[in-house]
N, C-alpha and C positions, 0 to 999 in steps of 0.2 A: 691466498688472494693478494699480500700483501708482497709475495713475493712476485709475483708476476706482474703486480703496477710496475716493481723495482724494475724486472727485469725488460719491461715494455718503456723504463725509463730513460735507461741505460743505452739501450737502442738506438732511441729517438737524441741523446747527445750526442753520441761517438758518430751517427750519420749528417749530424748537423753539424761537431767542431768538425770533419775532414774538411766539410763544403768552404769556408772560409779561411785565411790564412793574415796573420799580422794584425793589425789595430781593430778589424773587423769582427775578430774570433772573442776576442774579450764581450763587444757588446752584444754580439749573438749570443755568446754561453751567459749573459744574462738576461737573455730573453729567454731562451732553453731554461733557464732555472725560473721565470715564471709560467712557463707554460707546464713546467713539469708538475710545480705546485698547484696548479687549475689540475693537469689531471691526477693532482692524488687526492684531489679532493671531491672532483666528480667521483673516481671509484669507492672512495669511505663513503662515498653517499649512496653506494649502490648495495651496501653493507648494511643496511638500515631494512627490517621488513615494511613493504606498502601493501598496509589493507585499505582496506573500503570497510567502512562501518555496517552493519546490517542494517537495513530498512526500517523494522521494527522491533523492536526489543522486547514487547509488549505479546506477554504470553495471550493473554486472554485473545488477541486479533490478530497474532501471527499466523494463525492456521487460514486465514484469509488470502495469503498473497502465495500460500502453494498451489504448483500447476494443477488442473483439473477441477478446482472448486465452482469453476462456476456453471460449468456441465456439468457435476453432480448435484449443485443446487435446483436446475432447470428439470434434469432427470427428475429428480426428486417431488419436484412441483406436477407434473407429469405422471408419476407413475401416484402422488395422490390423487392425482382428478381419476387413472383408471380405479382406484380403490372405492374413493365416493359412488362413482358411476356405479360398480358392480354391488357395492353393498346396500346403497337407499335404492338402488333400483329409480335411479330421477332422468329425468333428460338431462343431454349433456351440459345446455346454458344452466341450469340450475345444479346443475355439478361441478362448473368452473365459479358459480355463486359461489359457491361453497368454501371451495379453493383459494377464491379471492380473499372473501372475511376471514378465512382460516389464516391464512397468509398475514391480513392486516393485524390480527390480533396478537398471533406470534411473536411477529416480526418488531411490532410497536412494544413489547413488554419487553424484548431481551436486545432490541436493537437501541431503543427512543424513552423506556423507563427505568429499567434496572440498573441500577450504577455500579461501578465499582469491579472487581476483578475477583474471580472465587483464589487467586492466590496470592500467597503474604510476602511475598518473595519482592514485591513491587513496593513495600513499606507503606503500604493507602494512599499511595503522590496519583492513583486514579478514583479514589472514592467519591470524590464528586462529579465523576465523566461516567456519563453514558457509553455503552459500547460503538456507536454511535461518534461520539467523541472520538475518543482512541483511536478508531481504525486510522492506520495510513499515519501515524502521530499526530495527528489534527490538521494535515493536510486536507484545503479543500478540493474540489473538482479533480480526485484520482481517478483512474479508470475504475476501481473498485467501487469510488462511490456512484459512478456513472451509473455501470451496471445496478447497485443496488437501490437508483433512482428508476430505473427504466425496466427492474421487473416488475414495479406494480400496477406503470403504465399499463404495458401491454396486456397481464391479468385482466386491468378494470377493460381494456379493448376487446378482448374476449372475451369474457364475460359479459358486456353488454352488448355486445354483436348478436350472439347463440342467445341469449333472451329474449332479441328482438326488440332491445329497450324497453320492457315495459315496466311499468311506473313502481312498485315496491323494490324487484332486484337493482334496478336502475339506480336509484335513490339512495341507497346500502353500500352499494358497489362505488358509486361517485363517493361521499360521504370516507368509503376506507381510503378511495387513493388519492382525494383530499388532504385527508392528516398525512397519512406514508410523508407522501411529497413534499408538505409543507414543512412537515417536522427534517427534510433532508437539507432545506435550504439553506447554502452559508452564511444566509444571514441570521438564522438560529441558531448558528453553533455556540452551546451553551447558553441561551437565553430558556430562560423559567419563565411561561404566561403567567400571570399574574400569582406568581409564586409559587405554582402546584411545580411540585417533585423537588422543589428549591432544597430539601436537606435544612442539614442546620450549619 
């Protein structure tokens, strides 16, 4: 590398000192000698590796930002409502009930209650965050968190459509995507109502 600045240096003199002749050569071949210095120091600079740091470092929520997660989470929501449907034998608004609360209950214990990361590798600098927290490193309004604002939407929209709105699924249903939602807001990030789950 070092020899090809040289030799891309050397070039760029011997074609500069012909161009001039007499009092004029002297203050050209010192301008040749800083420009040469600018480019040996652009290319020591190109000697240096450029990474980009990774997005999250953060084992517990890195499996979030690989491709496909979020069509398999939707499959997944999906092929339980066919599960509910064929096993209780229910219609299908009282199978996406299902789906919903299953969903809310989930989601809010390993998303919005459980703190902390099952690995030791992090030294506990998350034990008091929610997964919730972590995702995206505490960035708010990611598309991650979008999406994981706007599947519970649509659940509680389906699910109260195929019901028909009537008054118990209704109520259960509103009620789950009530907390989801509220517990997603930035303005919650890390705030404890009136203490519950606060840790010590």
């Amino acid at each position: 590398m070092l020899l090809a600045i040289a030799i891309k240096a050397k070039d760029l003199l011997q074609s500069s000192y012909r161009a001039w002749d007499g009092k004029e050569r002297s203050s050209h071949l010192l301008g040749s000698r800083y420009l040469l210095l600018l480019l040996l120091v652009e290319e020591m600079g190109k000697l240096y590796a450029k990474t980009v740091p990774p997005p999250d470092l953060n084992k517990n929520t890195e499996w979030f930002m690989y491709p496909g997660v979020w069509t398999t989470y939707i499959f997944f929501l999906f092929f339980f409502w066919l599960i509910v449907l064929s096993v209780f034998g229910c219609n299908t608004g009282m199978a996406w009930t299902i789906v919903n609360l299953a969903h809310f209950v989930v989601t809010y214990q390993f998303f919005h209650w459980k703190k902390g990361t099952p690995f030791a590798e992090d030294q506990g600098i998350y034990n008091r965050l929610t997964w919730w927290e972590q995702i995206d490193s505490g960035k708010q309004l990611t598309s991650n968190r979008k999406f994981l604002t706007i599947v519970p939407v649509v659940l509680y929209l389906i699910a109260s459509h195929t019901t028909d709105y009537q008054h118990p699924m209704l109520f259960l249903n509103t009620v789950a995507v009530l907390v989801l939602v509220i517990a997603k807001f930035p303005n919650m990030h890390k705030v404890r109502i009136f203490g519950i789950n606060a840790g010590h």
